[in-house]
C-alpha positions as a printed NumPy array, in Angstrom:
array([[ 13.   , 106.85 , 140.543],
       [ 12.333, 104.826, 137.526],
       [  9.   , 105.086, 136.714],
       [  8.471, 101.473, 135.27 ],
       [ 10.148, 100.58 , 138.869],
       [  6.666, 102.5  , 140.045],
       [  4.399, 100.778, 138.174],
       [  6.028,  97.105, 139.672],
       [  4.325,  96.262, 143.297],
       [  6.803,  94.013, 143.49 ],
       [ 10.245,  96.388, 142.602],
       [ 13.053,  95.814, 145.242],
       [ 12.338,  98.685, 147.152],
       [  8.727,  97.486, 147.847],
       [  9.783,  93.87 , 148.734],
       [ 12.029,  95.251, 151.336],
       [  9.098,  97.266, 152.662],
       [  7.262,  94.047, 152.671],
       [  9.838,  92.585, 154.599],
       [ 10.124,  94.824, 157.011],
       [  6.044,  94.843, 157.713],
       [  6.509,  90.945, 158.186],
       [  9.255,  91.178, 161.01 ],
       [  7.778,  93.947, 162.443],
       [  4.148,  92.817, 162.976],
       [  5.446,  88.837, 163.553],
       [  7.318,  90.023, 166.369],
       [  4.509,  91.789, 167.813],
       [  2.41 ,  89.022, 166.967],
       [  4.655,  87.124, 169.603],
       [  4.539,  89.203, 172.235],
       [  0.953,  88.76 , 171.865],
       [  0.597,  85.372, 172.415],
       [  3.717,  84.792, 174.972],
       [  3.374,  87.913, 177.446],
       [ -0.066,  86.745, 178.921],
       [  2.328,  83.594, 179.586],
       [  5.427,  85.054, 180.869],
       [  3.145,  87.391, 183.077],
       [  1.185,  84.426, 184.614],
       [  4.859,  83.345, 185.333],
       [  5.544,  86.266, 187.304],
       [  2.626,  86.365, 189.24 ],
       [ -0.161,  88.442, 187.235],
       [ -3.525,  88.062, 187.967],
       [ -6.28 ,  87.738, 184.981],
       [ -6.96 ,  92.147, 185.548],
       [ -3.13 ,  92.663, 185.416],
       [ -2.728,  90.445, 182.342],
       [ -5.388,  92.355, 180.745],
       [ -3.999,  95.95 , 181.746],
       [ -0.936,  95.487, 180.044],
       [ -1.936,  93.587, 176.846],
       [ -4.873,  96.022, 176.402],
       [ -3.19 ,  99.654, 176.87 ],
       [ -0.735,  97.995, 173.102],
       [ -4.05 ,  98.511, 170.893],
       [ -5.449, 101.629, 173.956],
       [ -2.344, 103.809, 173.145],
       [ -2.201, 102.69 , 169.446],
       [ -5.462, 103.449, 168.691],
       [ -5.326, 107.298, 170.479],
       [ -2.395, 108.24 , 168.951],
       [ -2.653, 107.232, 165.315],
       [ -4.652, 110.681, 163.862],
       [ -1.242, 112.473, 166.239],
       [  1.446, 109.994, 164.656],
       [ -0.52 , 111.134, 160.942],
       [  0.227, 114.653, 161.938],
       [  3.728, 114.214, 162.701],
       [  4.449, 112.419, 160.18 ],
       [  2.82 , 114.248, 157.4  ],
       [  5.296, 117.343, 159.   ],
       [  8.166, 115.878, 159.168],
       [  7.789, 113.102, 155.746],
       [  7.68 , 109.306, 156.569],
       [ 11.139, 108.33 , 155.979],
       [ 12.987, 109.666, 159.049],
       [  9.935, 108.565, 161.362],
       [ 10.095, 104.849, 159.613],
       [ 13.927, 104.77 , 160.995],
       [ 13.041, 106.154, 164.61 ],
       [ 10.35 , 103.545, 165.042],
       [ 12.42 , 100.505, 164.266],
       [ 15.069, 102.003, 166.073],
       [ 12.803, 102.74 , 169.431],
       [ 11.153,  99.321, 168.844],
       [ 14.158,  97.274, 169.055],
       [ 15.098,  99.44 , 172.343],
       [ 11.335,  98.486, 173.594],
       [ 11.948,  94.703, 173.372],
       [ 15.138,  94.744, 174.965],
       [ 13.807,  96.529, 177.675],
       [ 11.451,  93.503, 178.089],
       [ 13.997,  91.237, 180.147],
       [ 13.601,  93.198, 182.782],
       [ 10.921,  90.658, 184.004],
       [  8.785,  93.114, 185.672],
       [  5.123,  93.448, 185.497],
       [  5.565,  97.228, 185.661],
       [  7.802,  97.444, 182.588],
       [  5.779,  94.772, 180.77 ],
       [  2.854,  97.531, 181.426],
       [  5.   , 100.671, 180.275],
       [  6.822,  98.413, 177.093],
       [  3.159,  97.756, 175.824],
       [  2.458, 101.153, 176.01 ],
       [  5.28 , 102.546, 174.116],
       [  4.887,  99.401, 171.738],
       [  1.243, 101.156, 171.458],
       [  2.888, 104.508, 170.098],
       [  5.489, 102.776, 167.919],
       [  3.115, 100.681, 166.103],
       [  0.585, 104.263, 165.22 ],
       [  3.909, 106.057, 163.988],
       [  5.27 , 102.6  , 162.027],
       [  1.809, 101.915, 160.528],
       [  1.688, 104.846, 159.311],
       [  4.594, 105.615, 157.752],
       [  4.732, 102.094, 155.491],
       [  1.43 , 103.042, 154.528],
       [  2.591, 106.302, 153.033],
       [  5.804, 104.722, 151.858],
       [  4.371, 102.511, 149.744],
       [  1.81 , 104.946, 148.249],
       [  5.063, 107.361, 147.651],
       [  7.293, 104.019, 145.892],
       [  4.421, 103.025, 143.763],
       [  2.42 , 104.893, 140.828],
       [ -1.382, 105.877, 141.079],
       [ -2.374, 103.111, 139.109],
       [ -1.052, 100.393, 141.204],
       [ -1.139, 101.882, 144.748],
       [ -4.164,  99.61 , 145.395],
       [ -2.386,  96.459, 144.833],
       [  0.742,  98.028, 147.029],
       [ -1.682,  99.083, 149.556],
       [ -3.271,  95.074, 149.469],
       [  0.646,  93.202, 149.699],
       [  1.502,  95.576, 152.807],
       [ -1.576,  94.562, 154.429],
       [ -1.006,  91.055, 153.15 ],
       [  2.813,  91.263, 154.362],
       [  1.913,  92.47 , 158.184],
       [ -1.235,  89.32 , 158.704],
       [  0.76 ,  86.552, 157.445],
       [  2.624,  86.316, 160.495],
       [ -0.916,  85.831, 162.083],
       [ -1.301,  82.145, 160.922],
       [  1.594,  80.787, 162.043],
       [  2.907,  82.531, 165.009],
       [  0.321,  81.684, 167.723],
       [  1.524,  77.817, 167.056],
       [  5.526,  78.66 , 166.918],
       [  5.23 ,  80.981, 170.358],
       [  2.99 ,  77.923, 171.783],
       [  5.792,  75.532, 170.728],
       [  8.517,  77.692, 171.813],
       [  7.22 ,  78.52 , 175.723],
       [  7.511,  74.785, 176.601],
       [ 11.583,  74.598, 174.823],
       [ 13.285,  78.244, 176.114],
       [ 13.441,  80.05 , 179.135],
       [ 11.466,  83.172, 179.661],
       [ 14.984,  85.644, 178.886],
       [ 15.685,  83.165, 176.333],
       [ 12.335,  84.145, 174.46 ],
       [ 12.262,  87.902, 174.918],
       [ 15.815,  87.671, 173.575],
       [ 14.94 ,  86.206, 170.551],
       [ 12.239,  88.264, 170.189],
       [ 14.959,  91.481, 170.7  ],
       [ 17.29 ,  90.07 , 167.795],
       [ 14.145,  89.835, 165.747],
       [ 13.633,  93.67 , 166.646],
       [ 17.488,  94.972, 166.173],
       [ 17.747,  92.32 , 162.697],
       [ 14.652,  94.627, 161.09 ],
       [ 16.584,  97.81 , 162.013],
       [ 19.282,  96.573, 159.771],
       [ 16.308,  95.818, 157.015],
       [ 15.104,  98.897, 157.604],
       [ 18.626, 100.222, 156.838],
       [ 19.128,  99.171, 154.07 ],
       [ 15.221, 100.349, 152.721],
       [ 16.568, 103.773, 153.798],
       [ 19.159, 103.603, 151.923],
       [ 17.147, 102.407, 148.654],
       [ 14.792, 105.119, 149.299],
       [ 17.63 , 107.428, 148.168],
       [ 18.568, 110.596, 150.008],
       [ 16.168, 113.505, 150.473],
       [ 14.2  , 112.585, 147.613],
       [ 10.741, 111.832, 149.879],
       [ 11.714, 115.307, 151.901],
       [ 11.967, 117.128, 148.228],
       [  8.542, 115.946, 147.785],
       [  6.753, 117.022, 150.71 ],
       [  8.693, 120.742, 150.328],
       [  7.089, 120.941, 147.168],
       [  3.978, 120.29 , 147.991],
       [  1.102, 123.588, 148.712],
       [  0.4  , 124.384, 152.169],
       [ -3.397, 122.878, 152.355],
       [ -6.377, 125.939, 152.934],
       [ -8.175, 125.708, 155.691],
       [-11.548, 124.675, 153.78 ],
       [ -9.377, 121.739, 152.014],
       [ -8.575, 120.604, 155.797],
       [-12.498, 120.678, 155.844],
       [-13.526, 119.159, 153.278],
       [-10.692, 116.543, 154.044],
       [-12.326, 115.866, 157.354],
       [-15.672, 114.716, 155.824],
       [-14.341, 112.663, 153.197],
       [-13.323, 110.231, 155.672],
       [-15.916, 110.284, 157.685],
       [-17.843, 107.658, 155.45 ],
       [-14.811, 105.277, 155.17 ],
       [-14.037, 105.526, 158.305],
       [-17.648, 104.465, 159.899],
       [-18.117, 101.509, 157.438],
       [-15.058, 100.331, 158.563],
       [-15.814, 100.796, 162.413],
       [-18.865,  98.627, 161.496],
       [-17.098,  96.173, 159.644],
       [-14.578,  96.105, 162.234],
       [-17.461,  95.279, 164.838],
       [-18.99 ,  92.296, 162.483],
       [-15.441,  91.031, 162.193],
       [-14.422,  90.906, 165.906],
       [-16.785,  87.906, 166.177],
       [-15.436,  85.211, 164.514],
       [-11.696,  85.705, 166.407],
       [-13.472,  86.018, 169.418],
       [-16.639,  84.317, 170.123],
       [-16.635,  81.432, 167.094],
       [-14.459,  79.043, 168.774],
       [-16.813,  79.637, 172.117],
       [-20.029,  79.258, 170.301],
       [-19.406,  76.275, 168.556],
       [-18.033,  74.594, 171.66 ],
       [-21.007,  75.376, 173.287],
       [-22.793,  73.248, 170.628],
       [-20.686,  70.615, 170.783],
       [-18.979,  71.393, 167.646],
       [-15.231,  70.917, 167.218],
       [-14.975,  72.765, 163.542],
       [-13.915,  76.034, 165.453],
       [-10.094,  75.285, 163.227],
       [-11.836,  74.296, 160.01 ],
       [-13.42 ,  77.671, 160.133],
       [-10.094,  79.888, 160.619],
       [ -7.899,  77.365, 158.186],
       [-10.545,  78.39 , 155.516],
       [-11.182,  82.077, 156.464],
       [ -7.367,  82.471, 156.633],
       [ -6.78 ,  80.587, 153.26 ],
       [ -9.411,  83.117, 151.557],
       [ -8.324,  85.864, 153.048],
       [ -4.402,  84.685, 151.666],
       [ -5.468,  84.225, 148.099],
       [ -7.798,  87.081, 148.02 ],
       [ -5.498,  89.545, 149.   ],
       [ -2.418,  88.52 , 146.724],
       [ -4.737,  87.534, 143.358],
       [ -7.422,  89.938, 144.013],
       [ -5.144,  93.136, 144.459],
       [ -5.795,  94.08 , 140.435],
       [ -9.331,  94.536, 141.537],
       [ -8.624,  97.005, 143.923],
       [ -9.613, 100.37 , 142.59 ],
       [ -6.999, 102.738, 142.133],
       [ -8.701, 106.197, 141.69 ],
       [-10.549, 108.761, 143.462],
       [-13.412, 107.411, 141.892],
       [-16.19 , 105.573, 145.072],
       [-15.714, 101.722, 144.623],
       [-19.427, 101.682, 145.078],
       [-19.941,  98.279, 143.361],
       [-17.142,  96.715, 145.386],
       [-17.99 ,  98.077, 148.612],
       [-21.033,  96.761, 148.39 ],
       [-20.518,  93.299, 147.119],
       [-18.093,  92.996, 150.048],
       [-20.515,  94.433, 153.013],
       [-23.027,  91.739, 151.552],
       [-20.308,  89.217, 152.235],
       [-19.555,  90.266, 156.065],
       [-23.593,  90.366, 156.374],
       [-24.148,  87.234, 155.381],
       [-21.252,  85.675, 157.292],
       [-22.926,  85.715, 160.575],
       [-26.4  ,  85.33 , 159.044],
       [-25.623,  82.118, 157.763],
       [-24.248,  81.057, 160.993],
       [-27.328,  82.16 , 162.851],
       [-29.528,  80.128, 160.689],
       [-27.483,  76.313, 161.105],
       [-23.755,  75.708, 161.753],
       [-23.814,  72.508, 159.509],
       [-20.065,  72.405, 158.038],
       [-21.23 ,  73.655, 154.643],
       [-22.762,  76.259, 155.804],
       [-20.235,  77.188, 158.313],
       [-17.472,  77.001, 155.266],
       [-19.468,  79.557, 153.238],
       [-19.451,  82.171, 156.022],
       [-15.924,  80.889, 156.327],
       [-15.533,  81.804, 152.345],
       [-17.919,  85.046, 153.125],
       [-15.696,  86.568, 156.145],
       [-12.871,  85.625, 154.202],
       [-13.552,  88.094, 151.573],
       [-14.621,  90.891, 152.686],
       [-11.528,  91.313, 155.485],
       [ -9.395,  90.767, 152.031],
       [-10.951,  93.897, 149.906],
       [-12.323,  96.102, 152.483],
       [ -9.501,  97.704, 154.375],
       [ -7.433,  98.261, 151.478],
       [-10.11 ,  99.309, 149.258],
       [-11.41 , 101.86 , 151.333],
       [ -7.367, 102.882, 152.324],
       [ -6.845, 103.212, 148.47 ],
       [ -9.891, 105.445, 148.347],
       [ -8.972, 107.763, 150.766],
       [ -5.564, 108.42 , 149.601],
       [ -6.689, 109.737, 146.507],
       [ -9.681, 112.148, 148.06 ],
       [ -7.515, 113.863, 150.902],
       [ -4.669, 116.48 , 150.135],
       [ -1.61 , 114.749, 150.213],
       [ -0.5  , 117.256, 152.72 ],
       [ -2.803, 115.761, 155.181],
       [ -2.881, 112.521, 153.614],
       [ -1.051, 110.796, 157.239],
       [ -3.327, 112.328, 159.198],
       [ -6.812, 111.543, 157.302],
       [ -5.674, 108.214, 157.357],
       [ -4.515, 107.796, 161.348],
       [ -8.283, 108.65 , 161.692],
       [ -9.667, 105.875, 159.781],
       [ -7.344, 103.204, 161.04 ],
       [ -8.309, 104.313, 164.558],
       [-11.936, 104.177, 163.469],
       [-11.144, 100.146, 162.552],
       [ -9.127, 100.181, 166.221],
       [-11.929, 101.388, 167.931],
       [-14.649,  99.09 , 166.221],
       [-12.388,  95.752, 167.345],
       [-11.785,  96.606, 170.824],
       [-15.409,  98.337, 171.213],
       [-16.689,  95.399, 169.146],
       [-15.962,  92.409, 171.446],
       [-17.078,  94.154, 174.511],
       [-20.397,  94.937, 172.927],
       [-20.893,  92.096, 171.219],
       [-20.074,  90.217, 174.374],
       [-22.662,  92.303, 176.227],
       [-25.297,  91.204, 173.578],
       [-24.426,  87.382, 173.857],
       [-24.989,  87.684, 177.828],
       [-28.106,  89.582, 177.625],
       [-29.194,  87.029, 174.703],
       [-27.744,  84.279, 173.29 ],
       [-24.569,  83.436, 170.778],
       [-27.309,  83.292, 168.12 ],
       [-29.136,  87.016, 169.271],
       [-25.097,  88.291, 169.19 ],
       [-25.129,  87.019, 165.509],
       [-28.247,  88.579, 164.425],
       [-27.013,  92.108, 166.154],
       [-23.986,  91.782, 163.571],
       [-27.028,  90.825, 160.728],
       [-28.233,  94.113, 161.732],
       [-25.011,  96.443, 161.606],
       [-24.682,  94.858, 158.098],
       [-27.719,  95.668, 156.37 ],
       [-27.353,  99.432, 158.349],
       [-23.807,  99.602, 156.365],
       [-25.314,  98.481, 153.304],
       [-27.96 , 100.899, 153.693],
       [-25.706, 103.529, 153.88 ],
       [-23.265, 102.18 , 151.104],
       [-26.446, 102.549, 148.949],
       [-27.282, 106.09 , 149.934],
       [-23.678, 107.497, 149.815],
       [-22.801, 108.941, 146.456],
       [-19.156, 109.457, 147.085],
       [-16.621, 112.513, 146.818],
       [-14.196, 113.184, 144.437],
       [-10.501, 114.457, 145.976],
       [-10.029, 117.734, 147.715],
       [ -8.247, 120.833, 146.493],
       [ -5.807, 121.744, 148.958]])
């Protein structure tokens, strides 16, 4: 590969990555917000709907450190194929219109999103140089939310104009179209040259497995805290300021959303792109997801409520890529999948644990004692942002 093509986070051959991320994640996005629907249609109850939308993120988040594994044996092109492939098969399989399948598609969907995940992430780290993996690592994640802010309206437009096959049909083209984008990425990738590199890689030691397992054990519990303090606002925001009386509930998200836009596409140079601990950053940004609910625990005036807004905003931007970025560059390549399935399960883990303990909080308390809780998991992850001292990579 070129190497000025490497040093461009916008070459063809990342675009198309790009691209793919988008269709993939929009059409999960979809199911997300229609299935609940087209269950209720069939008959679901509220415990049914909430067995098969929950085992998606259940399976997803079990699996990633196994699809790392896999996938740092056998190299990330091949896999990328096979999960496009399966996940077109998966939403085909959907108009069946049974509850059952829904159950057993969301599952599978589940596994194919902890092998796909993983494998863009380590394709774009393997298309782009050192220098600008950061800003590679920020696009993809920018590339797989975007479909977040417009989807929920489109699928809420769309249930009231198409029958239920019509929809899950769409939503199977959508699958088998990204197979042929995924095609032609292959293609691009160039043949054998990502399975050359892995070959030529040394087998890692048994203490560089070690010492690859601790690295991440930092990154990986800031963001399961993060991931706690940032379950709120999706989840409880729009309940809490109804409960006041408050209708700003959209002002919040169109602001948050706009933030977290700009942020990640302008602020990617100021990702750091070393094995070097972003200590300064890091901390800046678990300030700004502290002081997002503290502010809204002291008055949710609309100023106020727009600076937590700006806070939130900013720290979901820089955080998950920064800390990605970090960790690629302090694990063995060799194990560089798997070190990394156990810090995006770490982030799984602290969404879906997050909301149920966070919801446990506002019943025991209030909506204002759930946003002082989140106060408190801040200032712990500050605390022990300011204590860490970082690692430098591993030797294999």
């Amino acid at each position: 590969m070129i190497p000025a093509i490497k040093e461009n986070p916008f070459s063809h051959r990342a675009i198309w990555l790009y691209a793919v991320a988008f269709v993939f994640y929009a059409t999960n996005h979809m199911l997300i917000i229609a299935l609940p629907f087209l269950s209720q249609k069939l008959g679901a109850a509220r415990m049914e709907i909430g067995i098969i939308m929950g085992s998606y993120m259940f399976v997803s988040m079990f699996l990633r450190p196994v699809a790392g594994k896999v996938v740092d044996r056998f190299g990330s092109r091949n896999i990328f194929m096979i999960a496009l492939v399966l996940n077109a098969i998966v939403l085909i399989s959907y108009t069946v219109g049974n509850l059952w399948a829904f159950a057993v598609m969301r599952a599978l969907q589940g596994a194919i999103l902890a092998f796909f995940s993983m494998t863009v992430h380590l394709l774009i780290m393997d298309l782009l140089t050192d220098k600008v993996r950061g800003q590679g690592l920020s696009l993809l994640s920018l590339a797989s939310m975007l479909p977040y802010t417009f989807v929920p309206a489109l699928v809420l437009f769309m249930k009231d104009q198409v029958t239920i096959t019509g929809m899950l049909l769409l939503f199977a083209v959508l699958g088998f179209c990204n197979i042929f984008l995924g095609v032609r990425l292959y293609t691009l990738l160039g043949q054998g040259s990502l399975k050359q590199n892995k070959q030529e890689m040394e087998p890692v030691t048994t203490e560089g497995k070690r010492k690859a397992g601790k690295a991440i054990v930092f990154p990986a519990l800031v963001m399961l805290l993060a991931s706690i303090v940032f379950c709120i606002a999706p989840t409880y925001m729009p309940l809490y300021l109804e409960s006041r009386g408050l209708d700003t509930a959209p002002l919040y998200f169109l602001v948050e959303t706009g933030v977290l836009i700009l942020i990640r596409f302008f602020g990617r140079k100021y990702i750091p792109s070393s094995d070097s601990f972003p200590k300064g950053l890091l901390i800046l940004l678990v300030i700004c997801f502290t002081l997002s609910p503290a502010l809204l625990a002291l008055t949710l005036s609309t100023p106020v409520l727009l600076a937590a807004a700006i806070c939130n905003g900013l720290a979901l931007s820089l955080l998950y890529p920064t800390l990605m970025t970090y960790i690629s560059f302090v694990v063995p390549e060799k194990v560089r999948g798997y070190s990394i399935g156990w810090f995006i399960a770490a982030a799984d883990f602290g969404t879906s644990s997050g909301a149920f303990l966070m919801g446990l909080v506002a019943d025991a308390f209030t909506y204002r004692g759930m946003l002082v809780a989140a106060v408190c998991i801040g200032v712990l992850t500050l605390l022990l942002t300011l204590c860490h001292r970082g690692q430098k990579a591993v030797a294999p």
